[in-house]
N, C-alpha and C positions, 0 to 999 in steps of 0.2 A: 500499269505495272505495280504502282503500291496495293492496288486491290486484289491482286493476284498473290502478293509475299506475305499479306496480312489472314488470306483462306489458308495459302501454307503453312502460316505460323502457329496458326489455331490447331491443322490438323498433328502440325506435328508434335505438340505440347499435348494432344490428347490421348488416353490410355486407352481407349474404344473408338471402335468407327461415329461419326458424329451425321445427324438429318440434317438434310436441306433446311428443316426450322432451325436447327441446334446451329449452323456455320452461320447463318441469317439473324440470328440473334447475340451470336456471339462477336460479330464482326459488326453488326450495324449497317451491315449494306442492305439494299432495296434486294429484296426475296428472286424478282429476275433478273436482277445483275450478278446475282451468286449461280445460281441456276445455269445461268449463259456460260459463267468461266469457268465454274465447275464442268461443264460440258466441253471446252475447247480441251481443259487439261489434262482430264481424261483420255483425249485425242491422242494427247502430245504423251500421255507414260506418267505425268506428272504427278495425276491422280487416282485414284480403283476404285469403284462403286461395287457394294457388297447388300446383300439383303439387310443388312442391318444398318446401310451408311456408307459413309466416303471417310476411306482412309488414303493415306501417302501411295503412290506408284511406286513401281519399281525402279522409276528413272531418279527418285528423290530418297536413296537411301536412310534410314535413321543411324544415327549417332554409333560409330564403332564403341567396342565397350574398351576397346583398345587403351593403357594409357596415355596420358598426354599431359604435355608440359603445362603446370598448373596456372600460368603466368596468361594463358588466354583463359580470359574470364567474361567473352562476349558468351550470354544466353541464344543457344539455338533460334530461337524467338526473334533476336536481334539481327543475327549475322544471313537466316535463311532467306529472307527477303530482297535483300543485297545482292544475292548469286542469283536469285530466280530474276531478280530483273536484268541481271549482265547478260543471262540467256538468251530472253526476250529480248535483248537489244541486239546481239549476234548470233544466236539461234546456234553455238557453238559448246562444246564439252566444255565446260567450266568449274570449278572445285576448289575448295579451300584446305592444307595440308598445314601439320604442324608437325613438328622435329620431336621422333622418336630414339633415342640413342643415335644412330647412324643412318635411319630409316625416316623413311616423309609416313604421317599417316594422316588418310582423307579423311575427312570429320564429314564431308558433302561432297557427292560429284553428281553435276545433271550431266544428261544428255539427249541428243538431238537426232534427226534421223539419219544428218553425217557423220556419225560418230567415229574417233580414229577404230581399228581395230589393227591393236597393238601385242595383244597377249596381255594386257597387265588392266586392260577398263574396268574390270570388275574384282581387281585386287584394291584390297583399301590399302597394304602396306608394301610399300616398295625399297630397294633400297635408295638412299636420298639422293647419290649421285648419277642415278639415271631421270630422273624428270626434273624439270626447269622447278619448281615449287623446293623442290627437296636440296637442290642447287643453290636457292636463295637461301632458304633456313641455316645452311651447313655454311656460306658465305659467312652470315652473320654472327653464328654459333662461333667460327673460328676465330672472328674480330675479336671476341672473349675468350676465348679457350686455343691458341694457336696452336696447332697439331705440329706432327713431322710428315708433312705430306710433299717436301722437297726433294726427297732422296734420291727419285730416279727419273729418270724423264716423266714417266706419267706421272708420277706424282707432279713433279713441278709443271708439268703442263695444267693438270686440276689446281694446281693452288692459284697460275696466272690467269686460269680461267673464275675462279673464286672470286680473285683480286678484280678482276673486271668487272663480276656483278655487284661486288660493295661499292663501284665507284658509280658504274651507270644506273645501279636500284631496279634494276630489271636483268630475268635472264627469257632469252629466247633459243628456239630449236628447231632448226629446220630439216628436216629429210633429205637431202640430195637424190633417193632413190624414187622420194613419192614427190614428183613436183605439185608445190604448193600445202603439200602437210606440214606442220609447225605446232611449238607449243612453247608457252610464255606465260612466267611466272610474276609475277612482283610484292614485295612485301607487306606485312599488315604488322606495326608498330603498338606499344602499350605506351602508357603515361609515361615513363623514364626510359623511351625511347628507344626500347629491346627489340630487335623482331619476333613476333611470337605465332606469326603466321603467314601464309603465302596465299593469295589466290593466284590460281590457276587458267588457262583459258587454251584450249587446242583443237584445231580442225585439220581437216585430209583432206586435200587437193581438191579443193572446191573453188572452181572459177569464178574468176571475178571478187575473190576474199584478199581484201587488202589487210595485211597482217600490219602494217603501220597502225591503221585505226583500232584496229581488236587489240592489239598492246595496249591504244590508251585509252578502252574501254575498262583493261583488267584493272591499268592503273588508278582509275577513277574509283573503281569499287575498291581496290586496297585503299584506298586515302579514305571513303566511305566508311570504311569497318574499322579502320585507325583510331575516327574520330569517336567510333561506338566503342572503342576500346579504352582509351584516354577519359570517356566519358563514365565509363561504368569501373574503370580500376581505381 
């Protein structure tokens, strides 16, 4: 898994497609151990081989130019390694989202070959009270900033729904229509304890996918990127 985040990290910090020597040199791994995973990733979208070099797939977007809340200050470098191994651990649509005014935006989303199809996979910006990531952020935003989102039934339904993810630190979402689709966010934390990001993690009705364990895979990587967060602010 780490050998996989660290080919990642290189290609995506580089301005040009980079050679089999160049990732081999750059990473320090044995010339056919790069070779080999360069070839699964490719497989998987991860990666794209070009006459000039291997750049990023299309499954591993680069960085929206989008802004975002200046308070996450984990380097692409740090945090992409993190989600590509959650993948490889649940082979599920995974993503890290941060609080746009009232909008989530995805700085990273992979995906897998069950990926939901939702209308929104290949929007980076959504608005925040429809995906579990956008859910958490707007929980936590409102811990500081309390809105009037009381006023009417739905409001106060989303604020008791809010009020639940600041308590339980996770939000989850299940389909009633697609059995088995779901998706589930949980927070990623800075040094003075702010949330400043969500990863994400979501699959479509795939048997035998126990959503207890994929929660506390996402969980795992939010406390993961907390600590890269903590460590670098």
């Amino acid at each position: 898994m780490r050998r996989v985040g660290v080919i990642l990290a290189e290609l995506a910090e580089a301005a040009a497609p980079l050679s089999l020597t160049e990732l081999t040199h750059r990473t320090g791994l044995p010339k056919t151990t790069v070779h080999r995973l360069l070839a699964s990733m490719c497989d998987a979208g991860l990666v794209r081989r070009t006459d000039a070099g291997y750049l990023l797939g299309l499954a591993v977007p680069r960085a929206t130019a989008a802004p975002i809340r200046p308070s996450f200050a984990v380097p692409r470098r740090w945090y992409l390694p993190h989600l590509v191994e959650l993948y490889e651990r649940t082979h599920q649509m995974v993503g890290l989202g941060v609080l746009t005014g009232d909008e989530v935006t995805y700085l990273e989303r992979l995906y897998g070959p069950d990926r939901l199809d939702d209308g929104g996979e290949d929007i980076d910006r959504l608005p925040a009270v429809q995906t579990p990531a956008g859910r958490v952020l707007l929980a936590f935003a409102q811990a500081e900033r309390p809105c009037g989102t009381g006023r009417d039934a739905t409001g106060a339904g989303l604020a008791r729904a809010l009020a639940d993810i600041r308590r339980r630190r996770i939000a989850v979402h299940t389909d009633a229509s697609d059995l088995g689709a779901f998706r589930a966010a949980a927070p990623v934390t800075d040094r003075a304890g702010r949330v400043v990001a969500a990863v994400e993690i979501g699959g479509g009705g795939c048997p035998g996918v126990c959503v207890t364990t994929l929660v506390e895979q996402a969980r795992r990587t939010a406390h993961a990127l907390t600590a890269a967060a903590r460590c670098l602010g």
